[in-house]
DSSP file (Angstrom, degrees, kcal/mol; ACC not computed):
  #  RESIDUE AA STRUCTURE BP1 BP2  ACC     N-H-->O    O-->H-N    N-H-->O    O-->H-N    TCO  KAPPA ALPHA  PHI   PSI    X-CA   Y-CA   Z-CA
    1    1 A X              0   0    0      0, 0.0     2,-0.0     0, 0.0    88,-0.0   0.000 360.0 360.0 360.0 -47.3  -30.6  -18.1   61.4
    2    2 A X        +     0   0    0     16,-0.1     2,-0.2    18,-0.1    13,-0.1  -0.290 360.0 174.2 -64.9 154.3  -33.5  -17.7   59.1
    3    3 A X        -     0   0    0     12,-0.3     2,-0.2    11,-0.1    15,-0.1  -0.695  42.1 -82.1-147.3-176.7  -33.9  -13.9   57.6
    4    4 A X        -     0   0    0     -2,-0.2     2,-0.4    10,-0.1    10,-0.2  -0.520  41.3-134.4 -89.0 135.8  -35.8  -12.1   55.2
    5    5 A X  E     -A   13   0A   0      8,-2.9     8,-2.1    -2,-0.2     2,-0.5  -0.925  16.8-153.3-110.6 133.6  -34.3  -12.5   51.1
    6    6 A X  E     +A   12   0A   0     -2,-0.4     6,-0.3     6,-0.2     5,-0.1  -0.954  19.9 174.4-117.1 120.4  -34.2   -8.9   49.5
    7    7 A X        -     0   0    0      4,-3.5     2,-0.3    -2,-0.5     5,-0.1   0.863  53.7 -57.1 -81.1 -29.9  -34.6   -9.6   45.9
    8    8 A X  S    S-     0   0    0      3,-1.3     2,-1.2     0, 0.0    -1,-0.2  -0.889  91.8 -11.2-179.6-156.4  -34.8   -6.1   44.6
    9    9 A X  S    S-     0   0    0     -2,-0.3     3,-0.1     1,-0.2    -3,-0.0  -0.609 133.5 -14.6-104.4 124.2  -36.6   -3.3   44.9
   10   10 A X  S    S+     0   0    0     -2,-1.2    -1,-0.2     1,-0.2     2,-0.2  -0.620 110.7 110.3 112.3 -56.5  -39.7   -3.7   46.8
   11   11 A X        +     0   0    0     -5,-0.1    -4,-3.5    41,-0.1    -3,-1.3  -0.280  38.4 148.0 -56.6  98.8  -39.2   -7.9   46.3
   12   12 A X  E     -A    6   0A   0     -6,-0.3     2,-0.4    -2,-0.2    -6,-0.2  -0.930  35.1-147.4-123.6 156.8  -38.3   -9.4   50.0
   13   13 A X  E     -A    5   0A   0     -8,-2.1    -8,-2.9    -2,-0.4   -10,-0.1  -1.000  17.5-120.9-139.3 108.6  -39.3  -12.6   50.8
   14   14 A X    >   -     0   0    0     -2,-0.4     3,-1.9   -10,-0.2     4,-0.4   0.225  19.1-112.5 -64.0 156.5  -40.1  -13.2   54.1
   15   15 A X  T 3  S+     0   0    0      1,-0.3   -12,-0.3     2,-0.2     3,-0.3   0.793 112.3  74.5 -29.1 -48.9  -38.3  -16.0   56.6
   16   16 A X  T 3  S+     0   0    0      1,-0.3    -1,-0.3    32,-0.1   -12,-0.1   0.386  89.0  58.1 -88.5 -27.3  -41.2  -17.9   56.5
   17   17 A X  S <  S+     0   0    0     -3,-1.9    28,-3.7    32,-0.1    -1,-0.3   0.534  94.3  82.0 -69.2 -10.8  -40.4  -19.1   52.7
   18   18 A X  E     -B   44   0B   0     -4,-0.4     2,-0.3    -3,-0.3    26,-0.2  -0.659  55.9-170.9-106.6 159.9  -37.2  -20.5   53.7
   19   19 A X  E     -B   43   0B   0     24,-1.5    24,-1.5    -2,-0.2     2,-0.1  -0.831  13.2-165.9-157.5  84.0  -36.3  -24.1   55.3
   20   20 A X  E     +B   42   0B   0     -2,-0.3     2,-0.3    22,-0.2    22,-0.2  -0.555  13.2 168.9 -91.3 149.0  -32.6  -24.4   56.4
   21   21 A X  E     -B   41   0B   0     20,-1.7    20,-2.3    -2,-0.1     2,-0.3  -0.915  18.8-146.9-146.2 175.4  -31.2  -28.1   57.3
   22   22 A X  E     -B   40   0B   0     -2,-0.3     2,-0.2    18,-0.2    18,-0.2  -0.850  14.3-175.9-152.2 177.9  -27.8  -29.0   57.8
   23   23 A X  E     -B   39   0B   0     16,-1.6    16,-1.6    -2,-0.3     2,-0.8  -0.805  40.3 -85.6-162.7 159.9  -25.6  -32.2   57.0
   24   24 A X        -     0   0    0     13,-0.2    13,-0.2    -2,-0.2    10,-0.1  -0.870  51.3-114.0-107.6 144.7  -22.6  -33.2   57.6
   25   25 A X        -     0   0    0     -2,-0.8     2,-0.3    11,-0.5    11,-0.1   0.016  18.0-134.8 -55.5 149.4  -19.8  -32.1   54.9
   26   26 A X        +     0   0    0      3,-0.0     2,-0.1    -3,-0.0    -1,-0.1  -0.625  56.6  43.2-106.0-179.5  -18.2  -33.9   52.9
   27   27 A X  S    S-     0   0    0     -2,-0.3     0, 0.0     2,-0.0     0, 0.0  -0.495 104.0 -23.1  93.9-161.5  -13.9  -34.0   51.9
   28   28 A X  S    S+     0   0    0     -2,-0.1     2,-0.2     1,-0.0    -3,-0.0  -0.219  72.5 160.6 -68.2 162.5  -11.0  -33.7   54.1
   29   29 A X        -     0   0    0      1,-0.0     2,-0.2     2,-0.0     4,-0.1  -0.534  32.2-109.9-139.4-157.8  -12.0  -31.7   58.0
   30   30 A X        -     0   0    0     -2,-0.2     4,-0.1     2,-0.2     3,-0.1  -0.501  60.3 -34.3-129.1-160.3  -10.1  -32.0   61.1
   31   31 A X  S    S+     0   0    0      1,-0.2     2,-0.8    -2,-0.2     3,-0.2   0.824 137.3  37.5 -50.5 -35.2  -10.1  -33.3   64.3
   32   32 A X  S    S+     0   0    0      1,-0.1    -1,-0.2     2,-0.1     4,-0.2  -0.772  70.2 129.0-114.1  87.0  -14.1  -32.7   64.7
   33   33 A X  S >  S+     0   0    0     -2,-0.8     3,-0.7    -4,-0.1    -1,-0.1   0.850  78.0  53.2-100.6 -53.4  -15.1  -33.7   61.0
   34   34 A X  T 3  S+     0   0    0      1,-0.2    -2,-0.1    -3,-0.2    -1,-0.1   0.250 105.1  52.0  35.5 -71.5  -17.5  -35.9   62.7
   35   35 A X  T 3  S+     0   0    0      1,-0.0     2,-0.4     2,-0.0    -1,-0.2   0.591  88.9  81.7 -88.5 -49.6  -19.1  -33.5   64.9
   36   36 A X    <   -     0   0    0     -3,-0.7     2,-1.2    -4,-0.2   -11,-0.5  -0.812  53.3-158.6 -97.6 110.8  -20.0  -31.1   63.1
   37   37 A X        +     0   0    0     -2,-0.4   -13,-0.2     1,-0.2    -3,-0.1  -0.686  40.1 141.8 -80.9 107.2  -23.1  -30.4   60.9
   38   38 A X        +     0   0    0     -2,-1.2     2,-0.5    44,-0.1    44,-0.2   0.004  39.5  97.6-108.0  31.6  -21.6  -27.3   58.4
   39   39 A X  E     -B   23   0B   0    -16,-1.6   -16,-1.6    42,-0.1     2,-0.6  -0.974  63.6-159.8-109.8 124.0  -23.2  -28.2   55.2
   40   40 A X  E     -BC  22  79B   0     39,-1.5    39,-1.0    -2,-0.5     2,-0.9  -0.775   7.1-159.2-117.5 134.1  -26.2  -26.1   55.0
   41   41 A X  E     -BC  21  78B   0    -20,-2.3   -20,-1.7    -2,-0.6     2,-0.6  -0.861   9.1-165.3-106.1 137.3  -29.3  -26.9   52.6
   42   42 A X  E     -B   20   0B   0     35,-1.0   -22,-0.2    -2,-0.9    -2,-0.0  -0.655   5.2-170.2-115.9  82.2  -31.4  -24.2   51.8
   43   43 A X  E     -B   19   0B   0    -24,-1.5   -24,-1.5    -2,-0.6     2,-0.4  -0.468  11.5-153.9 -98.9 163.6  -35.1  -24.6   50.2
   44   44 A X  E     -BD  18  75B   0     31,-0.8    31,-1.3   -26,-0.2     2,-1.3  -0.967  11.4-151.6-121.4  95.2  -37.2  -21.7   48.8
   45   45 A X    >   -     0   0    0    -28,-3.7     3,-0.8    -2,-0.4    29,-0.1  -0.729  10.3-172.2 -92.3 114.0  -41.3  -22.6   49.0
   46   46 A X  T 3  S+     0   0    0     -2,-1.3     3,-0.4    27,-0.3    -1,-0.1   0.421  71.0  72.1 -92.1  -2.6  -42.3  -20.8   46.4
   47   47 A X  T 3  S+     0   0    0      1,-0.2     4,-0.3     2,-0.1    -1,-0.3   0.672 108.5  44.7 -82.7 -15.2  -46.3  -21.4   47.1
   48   48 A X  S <  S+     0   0    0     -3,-0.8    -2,-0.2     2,-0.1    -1,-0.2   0.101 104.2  59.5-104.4  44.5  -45.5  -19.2   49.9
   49   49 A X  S  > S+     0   0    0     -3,-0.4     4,-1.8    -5,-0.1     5,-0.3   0.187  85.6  82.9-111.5 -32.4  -43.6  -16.9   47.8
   50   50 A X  H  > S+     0   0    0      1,-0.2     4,-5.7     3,-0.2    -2,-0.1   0.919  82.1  61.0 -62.0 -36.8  -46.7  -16.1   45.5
   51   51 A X  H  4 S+     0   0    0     -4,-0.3    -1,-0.2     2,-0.2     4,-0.1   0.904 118.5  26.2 -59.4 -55.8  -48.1  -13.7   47.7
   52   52 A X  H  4 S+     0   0    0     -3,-0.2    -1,-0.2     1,-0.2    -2,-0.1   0.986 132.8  33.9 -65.9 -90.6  -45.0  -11.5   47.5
   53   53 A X  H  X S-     0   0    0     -4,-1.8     4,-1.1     1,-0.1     3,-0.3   0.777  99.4-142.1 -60.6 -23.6  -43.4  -12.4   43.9
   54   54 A X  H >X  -     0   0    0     -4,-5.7     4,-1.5    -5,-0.3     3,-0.8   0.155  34.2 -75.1  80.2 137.4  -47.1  -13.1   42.2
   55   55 A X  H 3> S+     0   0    0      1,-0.2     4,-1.5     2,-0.2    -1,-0.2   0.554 119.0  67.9-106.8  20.6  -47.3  -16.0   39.8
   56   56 A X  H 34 S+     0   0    0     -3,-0.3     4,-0.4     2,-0.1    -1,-0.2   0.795 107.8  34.1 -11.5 -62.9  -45.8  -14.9   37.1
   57   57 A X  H <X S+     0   0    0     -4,-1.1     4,-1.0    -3,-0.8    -2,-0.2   0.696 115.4  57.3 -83.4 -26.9  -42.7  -14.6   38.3
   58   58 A X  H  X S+     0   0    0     -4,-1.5     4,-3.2     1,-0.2     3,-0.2   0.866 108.3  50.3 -85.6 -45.8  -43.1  -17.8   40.6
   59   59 A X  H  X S+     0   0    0     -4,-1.5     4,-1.7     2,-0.2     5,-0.4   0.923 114.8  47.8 -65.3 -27.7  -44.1  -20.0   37.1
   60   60 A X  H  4 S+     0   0    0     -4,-0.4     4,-0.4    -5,-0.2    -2,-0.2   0.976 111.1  50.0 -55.1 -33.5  -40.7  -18.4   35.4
   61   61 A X  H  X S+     0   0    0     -4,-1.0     4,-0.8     2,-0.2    -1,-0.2   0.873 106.9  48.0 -79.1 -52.8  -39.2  -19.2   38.1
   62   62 A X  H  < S+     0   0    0     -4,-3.2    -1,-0.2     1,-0.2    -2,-0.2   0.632 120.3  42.8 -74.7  -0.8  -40.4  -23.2   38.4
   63   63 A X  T  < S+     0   0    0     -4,-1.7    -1,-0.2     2,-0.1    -2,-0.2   0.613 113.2  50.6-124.9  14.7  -39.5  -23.7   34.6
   64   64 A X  T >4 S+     0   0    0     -4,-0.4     3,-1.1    -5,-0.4     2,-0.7   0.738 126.5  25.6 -75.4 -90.0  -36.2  -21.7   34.7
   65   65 A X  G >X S+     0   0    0     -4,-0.8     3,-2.8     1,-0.2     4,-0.6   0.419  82.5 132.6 -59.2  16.9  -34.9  -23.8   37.8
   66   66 A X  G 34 S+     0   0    0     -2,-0.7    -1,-0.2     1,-0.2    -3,-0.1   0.801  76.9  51.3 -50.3 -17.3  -37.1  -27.1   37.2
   67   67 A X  G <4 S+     0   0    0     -3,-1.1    -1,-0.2     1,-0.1    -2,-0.1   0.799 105.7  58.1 -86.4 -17.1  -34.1  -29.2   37.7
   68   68 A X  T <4 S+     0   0    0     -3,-2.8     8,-2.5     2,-0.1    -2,-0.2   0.691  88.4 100.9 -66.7 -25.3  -33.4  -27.2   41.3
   69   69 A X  B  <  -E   75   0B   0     -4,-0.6     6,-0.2     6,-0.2     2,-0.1  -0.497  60.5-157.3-103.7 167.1  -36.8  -28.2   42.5
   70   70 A X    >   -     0   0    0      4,-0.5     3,-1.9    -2,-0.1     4,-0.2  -0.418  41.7 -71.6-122.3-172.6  -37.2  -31.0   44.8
   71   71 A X  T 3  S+     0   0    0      1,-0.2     2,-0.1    -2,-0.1    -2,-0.0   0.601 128.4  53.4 -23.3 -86.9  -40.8  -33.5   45.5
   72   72 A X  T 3  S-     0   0    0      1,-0.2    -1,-0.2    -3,-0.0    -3,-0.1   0.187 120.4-103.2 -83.1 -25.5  -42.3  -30.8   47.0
   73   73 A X  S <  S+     0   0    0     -3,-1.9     2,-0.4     1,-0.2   -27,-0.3   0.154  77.8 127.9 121.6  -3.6  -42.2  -27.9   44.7
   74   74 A X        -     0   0    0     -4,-0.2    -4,-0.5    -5,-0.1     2,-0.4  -0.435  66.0-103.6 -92.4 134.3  -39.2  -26.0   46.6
   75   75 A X  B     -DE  44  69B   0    -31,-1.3   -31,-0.8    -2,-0.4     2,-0.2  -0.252  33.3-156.2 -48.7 103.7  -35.9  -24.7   45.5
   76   76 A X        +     0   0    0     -8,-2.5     2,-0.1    -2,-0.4   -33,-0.1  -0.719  22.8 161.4 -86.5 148.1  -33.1  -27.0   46.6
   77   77 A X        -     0   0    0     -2,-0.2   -35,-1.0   -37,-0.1    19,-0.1  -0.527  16.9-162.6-159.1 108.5  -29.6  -25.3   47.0
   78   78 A X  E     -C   41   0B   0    -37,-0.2     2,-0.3    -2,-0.1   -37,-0.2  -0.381   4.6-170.8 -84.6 156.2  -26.5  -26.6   48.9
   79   79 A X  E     +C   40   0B   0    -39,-1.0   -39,-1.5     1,-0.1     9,-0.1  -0.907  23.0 150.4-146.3 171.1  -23.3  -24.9   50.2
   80   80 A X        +     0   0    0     -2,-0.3    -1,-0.1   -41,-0.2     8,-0.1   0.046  39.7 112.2 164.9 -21.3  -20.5  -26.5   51.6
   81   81 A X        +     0   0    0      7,-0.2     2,-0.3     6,-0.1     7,-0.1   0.777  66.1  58.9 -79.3 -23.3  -18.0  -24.3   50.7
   82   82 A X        -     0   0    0    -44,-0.2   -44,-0.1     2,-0.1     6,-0.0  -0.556  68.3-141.5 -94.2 158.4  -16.9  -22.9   54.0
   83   83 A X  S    S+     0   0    0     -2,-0.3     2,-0.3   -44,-0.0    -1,-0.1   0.274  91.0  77.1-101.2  -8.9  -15.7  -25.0   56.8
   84   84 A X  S    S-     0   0    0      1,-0.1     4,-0.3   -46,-0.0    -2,-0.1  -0.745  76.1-144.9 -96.6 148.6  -17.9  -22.4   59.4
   85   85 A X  S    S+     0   0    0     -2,-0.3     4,-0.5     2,-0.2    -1,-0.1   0.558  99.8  66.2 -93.3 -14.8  -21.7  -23.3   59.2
   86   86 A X  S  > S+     0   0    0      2,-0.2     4,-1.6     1,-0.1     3,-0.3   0.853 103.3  42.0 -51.7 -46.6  -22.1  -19.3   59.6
   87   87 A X  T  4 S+     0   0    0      1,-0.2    -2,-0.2     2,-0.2    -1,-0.1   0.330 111.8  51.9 -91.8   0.3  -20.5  -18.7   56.3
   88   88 A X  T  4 S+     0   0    0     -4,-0.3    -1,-0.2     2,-0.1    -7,-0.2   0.814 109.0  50.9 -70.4 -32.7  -22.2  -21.3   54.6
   89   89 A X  T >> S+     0   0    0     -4,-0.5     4,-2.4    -3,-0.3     3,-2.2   0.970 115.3  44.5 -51.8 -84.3  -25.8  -19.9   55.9
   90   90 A X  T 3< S+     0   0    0     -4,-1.6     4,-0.4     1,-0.3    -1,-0.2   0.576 116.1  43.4 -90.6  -3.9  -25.0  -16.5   54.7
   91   91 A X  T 34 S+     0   0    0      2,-0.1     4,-0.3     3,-0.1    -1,-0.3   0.398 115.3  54.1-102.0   4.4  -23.4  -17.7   50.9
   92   92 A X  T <> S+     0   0    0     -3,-2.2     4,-1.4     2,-0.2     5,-0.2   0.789 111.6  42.4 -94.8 -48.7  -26.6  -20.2   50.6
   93   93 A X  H  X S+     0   0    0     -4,-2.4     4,-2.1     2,-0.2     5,-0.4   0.989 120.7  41.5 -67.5 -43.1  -28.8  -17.2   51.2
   94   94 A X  H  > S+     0   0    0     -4,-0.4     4,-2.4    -5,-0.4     5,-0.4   0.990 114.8  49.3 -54.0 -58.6  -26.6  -14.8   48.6
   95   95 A X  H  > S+     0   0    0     -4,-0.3     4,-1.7     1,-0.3    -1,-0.2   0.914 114.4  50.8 -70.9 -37.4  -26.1  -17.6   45.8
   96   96 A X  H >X S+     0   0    0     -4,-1.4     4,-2.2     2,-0.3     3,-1.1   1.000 112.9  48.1 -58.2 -65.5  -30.4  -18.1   46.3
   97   97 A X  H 3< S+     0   0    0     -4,-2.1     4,-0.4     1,-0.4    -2,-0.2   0.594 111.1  43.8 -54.6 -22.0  -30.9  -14.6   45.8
   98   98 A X  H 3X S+     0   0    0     -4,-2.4     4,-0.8    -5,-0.4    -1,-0.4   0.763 108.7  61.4-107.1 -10.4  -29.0  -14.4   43.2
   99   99 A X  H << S+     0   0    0     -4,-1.7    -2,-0.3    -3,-1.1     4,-0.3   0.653 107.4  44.6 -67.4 -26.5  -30.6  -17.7   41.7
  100  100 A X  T  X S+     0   0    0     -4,-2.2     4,-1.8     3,-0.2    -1,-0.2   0.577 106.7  58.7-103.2  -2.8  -33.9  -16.4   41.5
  101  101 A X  H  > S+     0   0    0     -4,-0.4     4,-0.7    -5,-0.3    -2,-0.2   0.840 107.6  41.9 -34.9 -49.8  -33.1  -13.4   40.2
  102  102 A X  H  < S+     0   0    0     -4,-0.8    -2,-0.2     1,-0.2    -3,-0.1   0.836 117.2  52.9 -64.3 -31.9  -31.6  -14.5   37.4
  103  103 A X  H  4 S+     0   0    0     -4,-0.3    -1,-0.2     1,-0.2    -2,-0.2   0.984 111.1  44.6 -71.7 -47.3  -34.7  -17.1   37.3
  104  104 A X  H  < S+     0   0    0     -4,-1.8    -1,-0.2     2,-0.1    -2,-0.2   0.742  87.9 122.5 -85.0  -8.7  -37.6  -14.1   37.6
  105  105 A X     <  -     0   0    0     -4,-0.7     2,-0.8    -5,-0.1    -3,-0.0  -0.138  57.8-147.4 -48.4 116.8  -35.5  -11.8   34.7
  106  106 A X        -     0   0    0      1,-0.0    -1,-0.1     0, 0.0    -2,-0.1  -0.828   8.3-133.5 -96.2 118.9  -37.8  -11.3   32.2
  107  107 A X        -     0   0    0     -2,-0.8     2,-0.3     1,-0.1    -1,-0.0  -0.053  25.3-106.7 -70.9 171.6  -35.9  -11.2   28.8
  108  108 A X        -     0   0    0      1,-0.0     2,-0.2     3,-0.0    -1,-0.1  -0.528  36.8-114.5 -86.7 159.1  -36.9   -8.2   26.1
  109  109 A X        -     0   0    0     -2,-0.3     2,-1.2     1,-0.1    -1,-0.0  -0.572  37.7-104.3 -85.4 153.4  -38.9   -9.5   23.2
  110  110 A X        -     0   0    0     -2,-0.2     2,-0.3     1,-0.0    -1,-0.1  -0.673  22.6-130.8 -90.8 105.1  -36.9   -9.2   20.0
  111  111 A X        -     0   0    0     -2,-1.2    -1,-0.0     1,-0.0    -3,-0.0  -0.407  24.4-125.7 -47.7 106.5  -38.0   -6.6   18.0
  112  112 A X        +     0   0    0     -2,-0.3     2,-0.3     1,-0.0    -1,-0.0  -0.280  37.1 176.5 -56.2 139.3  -38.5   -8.2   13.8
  113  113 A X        -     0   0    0      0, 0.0     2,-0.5     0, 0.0    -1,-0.0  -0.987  22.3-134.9-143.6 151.7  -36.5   -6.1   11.5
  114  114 A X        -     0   0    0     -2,-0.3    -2,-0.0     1,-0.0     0, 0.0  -0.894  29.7 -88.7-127.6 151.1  -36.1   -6.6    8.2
  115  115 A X        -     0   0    0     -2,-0.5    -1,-0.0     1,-0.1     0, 0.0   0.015  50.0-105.0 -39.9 130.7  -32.8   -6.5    6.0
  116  116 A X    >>  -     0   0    0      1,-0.1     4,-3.9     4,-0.0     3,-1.0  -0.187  21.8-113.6 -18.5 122.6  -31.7   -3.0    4.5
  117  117 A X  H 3> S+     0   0    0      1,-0.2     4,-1.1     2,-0.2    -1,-0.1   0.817 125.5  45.3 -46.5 -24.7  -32.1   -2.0    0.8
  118  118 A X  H 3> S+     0   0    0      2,-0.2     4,-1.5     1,-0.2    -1,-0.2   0.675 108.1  60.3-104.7  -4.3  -28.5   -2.0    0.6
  119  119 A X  H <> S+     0   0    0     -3,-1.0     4,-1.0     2,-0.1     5,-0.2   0.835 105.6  47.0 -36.3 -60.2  -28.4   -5.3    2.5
  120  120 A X  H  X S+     0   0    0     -4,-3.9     4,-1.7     1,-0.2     3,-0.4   0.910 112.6  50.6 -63.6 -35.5  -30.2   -6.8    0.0
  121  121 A X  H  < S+     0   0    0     -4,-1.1     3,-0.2    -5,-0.4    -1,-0.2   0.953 106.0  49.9 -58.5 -51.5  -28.2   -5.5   -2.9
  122  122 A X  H  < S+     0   0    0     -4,-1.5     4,-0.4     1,-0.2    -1,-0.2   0.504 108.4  55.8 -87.6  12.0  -25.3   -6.2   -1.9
  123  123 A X  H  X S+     0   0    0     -4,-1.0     4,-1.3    -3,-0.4    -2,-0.2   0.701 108.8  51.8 -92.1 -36.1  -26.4  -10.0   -1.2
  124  124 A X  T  < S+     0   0    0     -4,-1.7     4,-0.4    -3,-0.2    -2,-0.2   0.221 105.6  48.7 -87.9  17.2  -27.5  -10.3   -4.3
  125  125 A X  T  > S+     0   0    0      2,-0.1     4,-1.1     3,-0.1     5,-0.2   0.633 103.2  62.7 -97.0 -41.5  -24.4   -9.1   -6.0
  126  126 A X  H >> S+     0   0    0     -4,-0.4     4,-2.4     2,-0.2     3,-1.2   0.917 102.6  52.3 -41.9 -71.6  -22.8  -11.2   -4.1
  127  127 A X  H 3X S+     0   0    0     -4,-1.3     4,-2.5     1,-0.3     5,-0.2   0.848 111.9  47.2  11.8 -92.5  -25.0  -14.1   -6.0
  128  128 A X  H 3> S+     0   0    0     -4,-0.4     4,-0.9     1,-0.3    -1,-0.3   0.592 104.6  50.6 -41.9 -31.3  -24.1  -13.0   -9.0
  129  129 A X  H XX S+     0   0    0     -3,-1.2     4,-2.1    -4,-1.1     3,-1.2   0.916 115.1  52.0 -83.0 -59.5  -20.7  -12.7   -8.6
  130  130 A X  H >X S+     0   0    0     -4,-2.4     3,-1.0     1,-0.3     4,-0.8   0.920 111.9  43.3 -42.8 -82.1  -21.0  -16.4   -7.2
  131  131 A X  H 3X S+     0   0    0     -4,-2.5     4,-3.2     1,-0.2     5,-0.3   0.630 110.9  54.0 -53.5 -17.2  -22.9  -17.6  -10.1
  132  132 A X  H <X S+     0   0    0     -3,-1.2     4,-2.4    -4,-0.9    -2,-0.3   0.991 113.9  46.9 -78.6 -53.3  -20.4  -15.6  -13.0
  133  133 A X  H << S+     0   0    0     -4,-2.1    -1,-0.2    -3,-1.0     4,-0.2   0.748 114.2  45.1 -71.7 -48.3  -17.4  -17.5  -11.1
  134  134 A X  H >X S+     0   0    0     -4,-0.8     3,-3.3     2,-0.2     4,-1.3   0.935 119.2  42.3 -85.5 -66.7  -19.5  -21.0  -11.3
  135  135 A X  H 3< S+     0   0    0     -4,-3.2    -2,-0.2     1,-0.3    -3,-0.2   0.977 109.6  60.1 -60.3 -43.5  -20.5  -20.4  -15.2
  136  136 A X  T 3< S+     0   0    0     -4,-2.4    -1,-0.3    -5,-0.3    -2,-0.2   0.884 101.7  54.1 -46.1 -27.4  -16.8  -19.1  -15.8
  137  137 A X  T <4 S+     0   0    0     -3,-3.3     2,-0.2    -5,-0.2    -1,-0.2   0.869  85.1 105.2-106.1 -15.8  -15.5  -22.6  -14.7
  138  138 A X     <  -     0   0    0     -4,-1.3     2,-0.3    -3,-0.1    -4,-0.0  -0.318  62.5-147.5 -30.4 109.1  -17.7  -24.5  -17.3
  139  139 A X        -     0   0    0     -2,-0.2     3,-0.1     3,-0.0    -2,-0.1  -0.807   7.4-127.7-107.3 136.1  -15.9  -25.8  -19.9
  140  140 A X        -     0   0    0     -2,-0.3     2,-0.1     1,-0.1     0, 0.0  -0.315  60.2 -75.2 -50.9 158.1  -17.4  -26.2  -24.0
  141  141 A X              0   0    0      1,-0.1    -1,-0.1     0, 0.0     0, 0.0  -0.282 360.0 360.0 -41.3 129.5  -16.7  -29.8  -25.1
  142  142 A X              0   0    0     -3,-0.1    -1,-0.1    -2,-0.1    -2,-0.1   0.250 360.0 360.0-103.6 360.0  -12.7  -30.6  -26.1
């Protein structure tokens, strides 16, 4: 049931990170609603993640998702969506994989640029224009 997570290229994350438990769902079922655990929880231990991902990526990761993680320091994520407890298993590992991706992205730094001479000009005509319009509406004493 457990697999290997391939994050990207080079990035997999071994089995051995992963902790599947299963529940039962909740809403309407059928005759064995009962019976059957198909609600799968999926945690990520991300101290045995560092070797792999490096802690960099593993602190980005714990203050991007810090509301995901549970006592223990792991990535909680439930699925439910499926009535099969196969196809929950295999959209809990996709929907992870694609949650720490998104979590390790490192954005680009914003390059400082500063305004155009003809920026500036024409912001300050603008100004001007303002203030002739504002003086215009002064009226001398009647």
């Amino acid at each position: 049931m457990l697999r290997d997570l391939e994050l990207g290229v080079g990035l997999v994350l071994p089995a051995a990170c992963f902790d599947l438990r299963f529940a039962r769902s909740g809403g309407p079922g059928g005759p064995h609603v009962n019976k059957t655990e198909t609600k799968v929880d999926l945690r990520c231990d991300l101290t045995r993640a560092l070797p792999v991902l490096g802690e960099e990526r593993v602190a980005r990761i714990r203050t991007k998702l810090a509301n995901r993680l549970d006592a223990d320091g792991r990535v909680l994520l439930t699925c439910e969506e499926f009535r099969s407890r196969h196809q929950n298993i295999e959209a809990a590992f996709e929907r992870m994989a694609a949650l720490l991706r998104t979590a390790m992205h490192k954005p680009k730094a914003r390059k400082k640029t500063k305004p155009t001479r003809s920026s500036q000009m024409k912001r300050l005509d603008e100004k001007k224009q303002r203030g002739a319009i504002k003086r215009g509406r002064r009226g001398g004493d009647e």
